[in-house]
N, C-alpha and C positions, 0 to 999 in steps of 0.2 A: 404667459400673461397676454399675449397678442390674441394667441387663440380665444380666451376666455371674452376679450373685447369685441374681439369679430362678432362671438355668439349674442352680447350681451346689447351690440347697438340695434338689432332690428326689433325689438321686445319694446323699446324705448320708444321709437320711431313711429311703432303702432299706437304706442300709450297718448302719445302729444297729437299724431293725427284724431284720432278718437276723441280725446278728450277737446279739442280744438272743434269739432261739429256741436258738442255738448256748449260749449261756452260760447258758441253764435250764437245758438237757442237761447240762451240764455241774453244775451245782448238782446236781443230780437224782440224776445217777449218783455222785459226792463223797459226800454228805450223807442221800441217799435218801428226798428231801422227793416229796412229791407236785406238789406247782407245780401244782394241775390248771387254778383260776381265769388265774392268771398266763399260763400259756401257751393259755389259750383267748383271751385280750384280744389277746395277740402275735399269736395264727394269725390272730382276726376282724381284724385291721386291717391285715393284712399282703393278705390276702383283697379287703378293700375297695378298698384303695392298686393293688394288680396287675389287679385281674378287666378295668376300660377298657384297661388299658394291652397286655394281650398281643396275639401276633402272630393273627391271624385261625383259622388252625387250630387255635391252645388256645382261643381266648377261646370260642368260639360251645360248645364242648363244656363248660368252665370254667362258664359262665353255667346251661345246662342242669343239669349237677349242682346245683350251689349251688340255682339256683331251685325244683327238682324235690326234692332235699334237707330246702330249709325248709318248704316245703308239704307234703311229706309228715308232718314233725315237727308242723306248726301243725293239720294233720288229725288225726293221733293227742294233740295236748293233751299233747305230753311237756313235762315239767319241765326247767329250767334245765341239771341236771345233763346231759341226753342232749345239748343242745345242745354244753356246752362238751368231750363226750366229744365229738362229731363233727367238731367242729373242730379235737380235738388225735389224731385218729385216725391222720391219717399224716405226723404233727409231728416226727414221728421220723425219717423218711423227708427231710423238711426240713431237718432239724437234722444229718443226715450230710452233704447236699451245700453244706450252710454252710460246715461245720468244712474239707472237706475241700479244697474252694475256698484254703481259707487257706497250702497247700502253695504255691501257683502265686507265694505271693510270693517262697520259698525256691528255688523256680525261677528265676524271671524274675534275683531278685538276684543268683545262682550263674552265670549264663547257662551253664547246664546244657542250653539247647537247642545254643549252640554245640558242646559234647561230642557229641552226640550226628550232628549234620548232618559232624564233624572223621571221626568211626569209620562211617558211613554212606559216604563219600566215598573213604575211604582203604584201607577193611579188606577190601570184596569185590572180587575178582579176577574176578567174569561175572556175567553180567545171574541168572542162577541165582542166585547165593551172595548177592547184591543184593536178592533177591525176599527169599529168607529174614529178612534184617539187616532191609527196611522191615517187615515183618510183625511181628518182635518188638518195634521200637523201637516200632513203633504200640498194639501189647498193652500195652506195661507202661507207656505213658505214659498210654494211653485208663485203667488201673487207677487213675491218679491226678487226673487233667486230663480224661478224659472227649473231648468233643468236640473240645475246645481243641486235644490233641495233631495233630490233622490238617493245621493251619496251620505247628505248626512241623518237622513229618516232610515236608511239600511244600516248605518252605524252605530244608531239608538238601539239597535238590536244585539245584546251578546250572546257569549256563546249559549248559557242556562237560560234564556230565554227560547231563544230560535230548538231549542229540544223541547220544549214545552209543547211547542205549536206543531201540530197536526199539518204536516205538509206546509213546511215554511216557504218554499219558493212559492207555491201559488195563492198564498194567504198574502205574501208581501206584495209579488208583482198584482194581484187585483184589485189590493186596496190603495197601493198609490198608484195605480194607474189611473183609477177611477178618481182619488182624489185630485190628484194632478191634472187630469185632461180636464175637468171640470171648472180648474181658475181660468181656465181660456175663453169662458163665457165672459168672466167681468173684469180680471184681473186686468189696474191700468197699466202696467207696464204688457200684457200682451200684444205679439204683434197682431193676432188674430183680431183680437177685440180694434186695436190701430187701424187694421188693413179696413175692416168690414167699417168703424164709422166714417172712414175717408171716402169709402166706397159709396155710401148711400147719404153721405151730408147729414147725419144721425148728432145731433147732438149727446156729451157723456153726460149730462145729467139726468136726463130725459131715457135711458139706454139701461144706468146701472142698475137700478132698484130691478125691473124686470129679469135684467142678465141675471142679478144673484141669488132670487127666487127660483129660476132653473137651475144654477148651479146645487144650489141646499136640496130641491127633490133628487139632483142624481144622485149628489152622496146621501140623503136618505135612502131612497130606492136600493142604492147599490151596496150600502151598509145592511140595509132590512133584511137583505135577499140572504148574505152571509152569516145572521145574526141569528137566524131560526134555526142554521145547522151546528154553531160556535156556540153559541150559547151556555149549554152543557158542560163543554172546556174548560174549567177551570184553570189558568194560574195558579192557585197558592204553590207553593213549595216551600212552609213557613211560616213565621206569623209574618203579618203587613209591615212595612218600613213605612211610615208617613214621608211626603215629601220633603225637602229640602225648599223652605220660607223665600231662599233666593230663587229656587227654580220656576212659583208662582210668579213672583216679579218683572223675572226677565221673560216669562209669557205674558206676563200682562203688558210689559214694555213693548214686545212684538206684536202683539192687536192694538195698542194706541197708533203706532210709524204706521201700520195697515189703514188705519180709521183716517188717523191725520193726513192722509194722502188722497185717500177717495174723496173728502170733504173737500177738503183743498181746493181739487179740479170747477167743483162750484163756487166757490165761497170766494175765489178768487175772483172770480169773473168782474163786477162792478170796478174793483181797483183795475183791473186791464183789459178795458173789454173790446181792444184792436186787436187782441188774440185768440187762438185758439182753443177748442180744450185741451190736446196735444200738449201746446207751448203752455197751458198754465199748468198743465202736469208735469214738464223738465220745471218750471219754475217755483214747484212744492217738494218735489224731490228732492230740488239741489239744498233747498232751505233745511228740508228734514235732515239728509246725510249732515251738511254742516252740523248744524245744532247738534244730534247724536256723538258727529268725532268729536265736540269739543268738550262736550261731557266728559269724555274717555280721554282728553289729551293727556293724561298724568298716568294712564294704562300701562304696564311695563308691555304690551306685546302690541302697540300702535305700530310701532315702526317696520314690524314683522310684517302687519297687514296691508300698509303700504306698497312695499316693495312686493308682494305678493300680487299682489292688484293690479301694479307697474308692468311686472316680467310675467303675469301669467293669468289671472284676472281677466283683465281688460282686453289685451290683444287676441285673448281665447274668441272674442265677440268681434272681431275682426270683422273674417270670411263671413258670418252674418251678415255683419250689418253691409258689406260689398255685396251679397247676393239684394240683396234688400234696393242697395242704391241702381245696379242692372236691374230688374225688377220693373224700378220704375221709371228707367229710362226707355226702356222697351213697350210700355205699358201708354205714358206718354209719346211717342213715335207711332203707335196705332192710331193715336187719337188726332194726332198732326194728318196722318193721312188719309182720316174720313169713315174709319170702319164703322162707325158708330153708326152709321146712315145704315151700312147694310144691314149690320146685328138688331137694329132696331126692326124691320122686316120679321128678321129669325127670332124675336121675341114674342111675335104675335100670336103664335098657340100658345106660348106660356101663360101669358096675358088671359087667353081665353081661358082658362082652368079656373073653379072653384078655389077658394082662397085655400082646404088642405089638402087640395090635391096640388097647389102651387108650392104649398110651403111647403110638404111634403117631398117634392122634387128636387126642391135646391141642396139639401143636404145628400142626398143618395146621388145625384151628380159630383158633388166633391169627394161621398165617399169612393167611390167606380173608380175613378181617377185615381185616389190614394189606393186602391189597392192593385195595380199596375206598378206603381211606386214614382206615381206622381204626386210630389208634397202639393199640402193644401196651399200653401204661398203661393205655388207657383200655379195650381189651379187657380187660384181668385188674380193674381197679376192676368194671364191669361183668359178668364172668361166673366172680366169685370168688364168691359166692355157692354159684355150679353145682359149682365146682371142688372149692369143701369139702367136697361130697357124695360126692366120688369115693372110697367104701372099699371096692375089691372087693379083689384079693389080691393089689395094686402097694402096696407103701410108699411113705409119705410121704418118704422121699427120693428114690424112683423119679418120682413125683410132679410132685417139685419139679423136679428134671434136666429133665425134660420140659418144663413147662412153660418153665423159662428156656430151652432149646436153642430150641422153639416162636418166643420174644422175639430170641434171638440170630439164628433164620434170616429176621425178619419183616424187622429194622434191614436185611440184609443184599438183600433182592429185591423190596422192597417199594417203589417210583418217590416213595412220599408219605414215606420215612423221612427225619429231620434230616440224617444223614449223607448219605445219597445225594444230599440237594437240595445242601447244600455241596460237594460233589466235585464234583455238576455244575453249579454255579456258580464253583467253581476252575478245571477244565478244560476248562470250556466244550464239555460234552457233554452229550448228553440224558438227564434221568435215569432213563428206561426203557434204554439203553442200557446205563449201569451196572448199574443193579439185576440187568435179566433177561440180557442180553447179554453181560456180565463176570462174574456169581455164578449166574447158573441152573445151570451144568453142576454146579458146584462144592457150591451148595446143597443139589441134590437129593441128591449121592452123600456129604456130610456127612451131610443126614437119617437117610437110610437106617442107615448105617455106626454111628449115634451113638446112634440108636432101638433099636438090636441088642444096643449094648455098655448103656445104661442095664437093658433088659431082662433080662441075665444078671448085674445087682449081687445081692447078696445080699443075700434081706430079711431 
């Protein structure tokens, strides 16, 4: 019994710090308090609790910041106050993937994956109309669930299906990869899409409609490309099952929580407008999950997903969200000590470039980087400094497009991305295979095609 306590209080411990950044934000944007001390105590401990604890690829860069960070603060003699700005710099950034976390229990209880794997199985009639159906269920589930979505769009697949399809592993890993790298253009709970409007003062209303129209060409694009040789493929093995009436439902239910949330971030605005988009997005989120559990309170498996969420859920987003808050403690410490002055210098040939030979640039700098196996996070904490210097005569929402497509094509070809390594850890393929093997074709003639269409936006 001891034992089982030992293991069972650090689970806890992470759930109530977590959930404890989630409920500032939410005070914050309610109320319109400042919280600055409060949530610097939350971040510094949340920081100290994760920084042993993560996976080797965050921790060794995680430590770097943070250490490089405080020495630089402890060099310059800044006061208290710079410290607890650094530490609540990308707390925000924290506080969305807390909140939003909190959907997967409204999932899990709804067993809204099963809808999904019932219209996956049943609705396409060839390996074509198949490609398309995983591509989208992986978009709008990765909009909400992130990674997660990957494990249950592979488990919509059984065994009489996956023999159907013509080289199952690279039919699955390049349709949700493509599908999935693709909600990192708009999707509001992404940190990409977080990182990059923080980055350039971009407002989200002004940002989404553009982001989701490159999102839709790359999974057209990338659907189109696979549909001319699937096509052919037929499915049947039988006559057609028609869906199960629930399974539309609880898809339709799944694009309202989607809809109602992207609105939200505007619609709110008027009733709170000392906040953020950010903070009116923890504050639509946390409205929707309520609403959602309380529909479901009478669910026989609530309490299942609860506690699931508690012990495994939630503290999974840990090490994130601590990589996230070194990030931008480091990020903020650059800025205390002036580099901006010099980056601003090293910006001036950029500046000089035609607008797609500019835009053009930014993402093949994040992708170079990712493919070294330096994450795109920690490229934009690190060369957002550079980035904010870029004012030649691309808007800051041309800007911004870039650099997320940049983050979107890095996930997508890059052998060191999370994704990749899970898919090839699922289907037991090499993730140089995936990455360059299954998205190179795809990735380049998205670049190109996506770098053209941001270029002709209207500044």
């Amino acid at each position: 019994m001891a034992t089982a306590k030992k293991f069972a209080v650090p689970p806890l411990l992470d759930t109530a710090l977590l959930l404890a950044i989630g409920l500032l934000y939410v005070l914050r944007g309610l109320l319109g308090w400042t919280l600055l001390w409060p949530r610097a105590v939350v971040s510094g401990a949340l920081l100290l609790l994760f920084l042993p604890r993560m996976s080797r690829s965050f921790r060794i860069p995680a430590w770097i910041f943070t250490l490089c960070g405080g020495a630089m603060l402890l060099w310059r003699r800044a006061p208290a106050e710079v410290w607890a700005q650094g530490l609540n710099s990308m707390l925000l950034t924290a506080a969305i993937i807390v909140v939003m976390q909190t959907l997967s229990i409204a999932i899990g209880t709804g067993n809204y994956s099963r809808a999904i794997s019932d219209a996956m199985r049943r609705c396409a009639r060839s390996q074509g109309s198949l490609y398309f159906l995983v591509e989208v269920f992986a978009h709008l589930l990765c909009s909400i669930l992130n990674i997660g979505e990957v494990i249950i769009v592979l488990g919509s697949f059984d065994g009489d299906l996956k023999e159907k399809i013509h080289d199952f592993p690279h039919f699955s890993s390049s349709a949700i990869s493509r599908g999935h790298c693709t909600a990192f253009l708009w999707a509001p709970g992404s940190v990409t899409v977080l990182m990059t409007l923080q980055l350039f003062g971009v407002d989200w209303s002004g940002y989404v409609l553009p982001a989701m129209a490159l999102a839709v060409l790359g999974m057209a694009l990338g659907g189109g490309l696979e549909y001319r040789r699937l096509r052919t493929h037929t499915l049947a093995g039988g006559q057609a099952v028609p869906p199960a009436p629930d399974s539309f439902r609880k898809l339709a239910v799944l694009g309202g929580v989607i809809a109602v949330i992207v609105c939200s971030v505007s619609l709110l605005e008027p009733f709170f407008p000392q906040t953020s988009s950010g903070e009116r997005l923890i504050l639509a989120v946390a409205a929707v999950s309520l609403v959602w559990l309380l529909s479901q309170c009478r669910a026989p498996g609530l309490g299942r997903e609860i506690r699931r969420f508690c012990t495994d859920t939630l503290p999974d987003s840990g090490s994130l969200c601590a990589f996230f808050i070194s990030m931008g403690f480091f990020s903020n410490a650059l800025q205390y000590m002036g580099l901006d002055a010099l980056l601003k210098r090293a910006a001036v040939p950029l500046n000089a470039l035609p607008v797609p030979l500019l835009l053009g640039a930014i993402p093949l700098v994040i992708i170079a980087f990712s493919l070294i196996g330096v994450h795109p996070m920690v490229s934009l904490a690190v060369l957002s400094p550079l980035f904010t210097q870029l004012t030649g005569s691309a808007s800051l929402l041309q800007l911004s497009l870039s650099t997320a497509l940049g983050c979107c094509l890095s996930y997508m070809v890059s052998p060191f991305a999370g994704l990749i390594l899970l898919l090839s850890h699922l289907l037991h393929l090499p993730a140089r295979q995936i990455a360059m093997g299954h998205n190179f074709r795809f990735s380049l003639l998205y670049y190109l095609i996506a770098t053209g269409a941001i270029s002709f936006l209207p500044l």
